[in-house]
Structures are given as C-alpha cells and as structure tokens.
C-alpha positions in Angstrom: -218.9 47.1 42.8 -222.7 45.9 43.5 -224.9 48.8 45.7 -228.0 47.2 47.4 -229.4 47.7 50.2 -231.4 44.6 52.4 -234.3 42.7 50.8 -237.8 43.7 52.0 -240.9 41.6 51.1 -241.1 38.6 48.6 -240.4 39.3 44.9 -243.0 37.5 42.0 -240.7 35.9 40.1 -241.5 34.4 36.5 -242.3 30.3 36.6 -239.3 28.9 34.3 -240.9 27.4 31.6 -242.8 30.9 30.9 -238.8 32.4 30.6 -238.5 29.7 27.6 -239.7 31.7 24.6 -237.6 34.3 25.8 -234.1 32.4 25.4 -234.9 31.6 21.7 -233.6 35.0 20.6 -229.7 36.0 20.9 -229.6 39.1 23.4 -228.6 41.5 20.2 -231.8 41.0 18.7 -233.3 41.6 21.9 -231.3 44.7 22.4 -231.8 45.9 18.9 -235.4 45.9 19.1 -235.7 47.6 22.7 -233.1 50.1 21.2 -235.7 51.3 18.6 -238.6 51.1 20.4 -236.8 53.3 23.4 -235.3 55.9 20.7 -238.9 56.4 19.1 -240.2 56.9 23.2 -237.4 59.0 24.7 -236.7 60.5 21.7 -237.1 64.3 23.4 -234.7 63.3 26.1 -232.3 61.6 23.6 -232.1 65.3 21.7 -231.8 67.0 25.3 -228.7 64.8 25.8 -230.5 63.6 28.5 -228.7 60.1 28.2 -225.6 61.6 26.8 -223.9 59.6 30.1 -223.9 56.1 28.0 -222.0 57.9 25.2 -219.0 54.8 24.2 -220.7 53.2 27.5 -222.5 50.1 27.7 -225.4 49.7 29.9 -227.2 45.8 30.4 -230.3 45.6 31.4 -231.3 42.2 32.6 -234.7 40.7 33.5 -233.6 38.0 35.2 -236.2 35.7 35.6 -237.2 35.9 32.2 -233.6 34.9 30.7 -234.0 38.5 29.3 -230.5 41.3 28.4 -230.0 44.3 27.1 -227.4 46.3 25.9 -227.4 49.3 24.8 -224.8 52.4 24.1 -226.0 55.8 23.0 -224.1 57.4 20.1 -225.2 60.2 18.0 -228.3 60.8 20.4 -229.7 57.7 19.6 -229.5 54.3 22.0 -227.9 51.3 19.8 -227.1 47.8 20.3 -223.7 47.4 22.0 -221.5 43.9 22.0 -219.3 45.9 24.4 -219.1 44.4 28.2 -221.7 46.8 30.3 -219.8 48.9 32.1 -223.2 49.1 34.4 -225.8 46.3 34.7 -229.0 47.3 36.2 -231.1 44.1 37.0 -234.3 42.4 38.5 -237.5 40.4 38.0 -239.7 40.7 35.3 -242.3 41.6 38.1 -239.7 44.4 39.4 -239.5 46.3 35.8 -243.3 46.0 35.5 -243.6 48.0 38.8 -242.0 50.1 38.1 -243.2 50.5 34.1 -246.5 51.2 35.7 -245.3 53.7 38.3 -247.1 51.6 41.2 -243.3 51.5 42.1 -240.5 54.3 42.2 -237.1 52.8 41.0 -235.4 54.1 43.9 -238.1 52.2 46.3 -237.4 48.9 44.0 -233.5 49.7 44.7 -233.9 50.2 48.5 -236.0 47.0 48.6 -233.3 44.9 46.4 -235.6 44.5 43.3 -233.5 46.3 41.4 -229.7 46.1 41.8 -226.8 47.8 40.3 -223.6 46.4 39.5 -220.3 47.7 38.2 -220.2 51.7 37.5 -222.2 52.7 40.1 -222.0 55.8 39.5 -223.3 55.1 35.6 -225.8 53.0 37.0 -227.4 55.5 39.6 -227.1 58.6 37.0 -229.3 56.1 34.7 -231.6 55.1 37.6 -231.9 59.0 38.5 -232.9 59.8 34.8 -235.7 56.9 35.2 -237.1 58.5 38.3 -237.1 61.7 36.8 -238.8 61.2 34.0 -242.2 62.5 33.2 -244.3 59.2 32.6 -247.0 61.1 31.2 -245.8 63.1 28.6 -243.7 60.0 27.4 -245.2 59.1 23.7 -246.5 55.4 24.5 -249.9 54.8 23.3 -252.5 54.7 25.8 -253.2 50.7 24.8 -249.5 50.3 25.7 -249.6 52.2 29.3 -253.1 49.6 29.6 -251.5 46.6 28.3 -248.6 47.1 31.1 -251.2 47.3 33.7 -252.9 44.4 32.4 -249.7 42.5 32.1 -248.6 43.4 35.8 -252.3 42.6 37.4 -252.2 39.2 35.5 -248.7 38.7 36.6 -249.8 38.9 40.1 -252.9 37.2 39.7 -250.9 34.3 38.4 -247.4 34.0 40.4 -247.9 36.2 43.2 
C-alpha cells in the first residue's frame, strides 16, 4: 500500500550526473555506514527502545534522485544493515530529506506535500515518520559543524537547482 496525499509546489531535484558518485557504492555499504553514524546519534532513543518497532523489520530509505538506499533493521538496540526486503520504504528527493534534516520542514508537512512517501507497512512507515517528528533536534549529539554543514548544503542546493 503507498499513502500520499496530492503534490503541492515544485520539488529541487538533484541534476543526474551529480547522482553519479553516488551509484559507485553497493547500497550495503551505504546502509552500513548510515547504520553507524545513526546508532552513535540516536543512541539515547535506541536504549529507550524508541525504535524497537524495526526489530526483524527492514526499513529502506531512498533518496531518489541521488540513486541513494538504505536499509536498515534494529536488533539488540542498535540499527544494522539488512539484505532483507523493506517491509516499509520511506522515500524522496535529496532536497526533501535536507528539509527536513534542517527542520525548515516537518516530515509530516513533506508527507502531506508528497515529498516524502510511504510505501508498504504503512503502519511501520508512519510509526517511523512519527518517531522523526518527535524527536528533539536539539539535544541530538551532531556537532554543531554538522547541523551548519546541512544548512550550507541545503542553501547551496537551492542556490544551484532550485
């Protein structure tokens, strides 16, 4: 089952050959490394069982326009790599994800506009997309040159494509 709602406004999508590099690397590497880097910034939430919903479930997360997938499963409070098929696949533009990485966008606005879509376990999918528009952005661990480097990234974006 796909839930989305109509499309409002124009999304920025990435030009092609910038989605190259991206397509070099299998989608398990990918996955592997977002795995870590997600465990080391949610790890509070992980230990609250916070994302105890993708226990033995595989979400995929897909950036479309940049040829980009994850998936991941959550076992032993930790997210891991999965080679499971997603039983949920949230996905959008590159430009959709830095919206709302930035919190200039709520996911649920990027839903309701059709930036960000849900397919399969719906259910799954909008527990996950509540647990993203729950969280508290600013307590989250990321180093302040990360949280400036994803507004940087997301003005330039715009600059460039939109």
């Amino acid at each position: 089952m796909t839930l989305t709602a109509p499309a409002i406004g124009s999304p920025i999508k990435l030009p092609f050959p910038l989605a190259l590099p991206f397509r070099i690397l299998p989608d398990r590497i990918h996955s592997r490394v977002m795995a870590g880097a997600l465990n080391k910034i949610l790890a509070e939430y992980l230990r609250e069982g916070e994302l105890d919903m993708l226990e033995g479930r595989t979400l995929r997360v897909e950036i479309k326009d940049a040829h980009l997938g994850y998936n991941l499963t959550c076992a032993e409070k930790r997210l891991t790599y999965s080679n499971r098929p997603a039983d949920v696949t949230m996905s959008g533009d590159m430009h959709a994800f830095l919206l709302m990485l930035t919190r200039r966008e709520d996911p649920d606005t990027l839903f309701f506009q059709r930036r960000l879509s849900i397919q399969g376990d719906t259910g799954l999918g909008l527990s996950v997309k509540n647990f993203l528009d729950s969280l508290d952005w600013d307590s989250l661990p990321l180093p302040n040159v990360a949280q400036k480097g994803l507004e940087q990234a997301l003005n330039i974006y715009q600059k460039l494509f939109g």
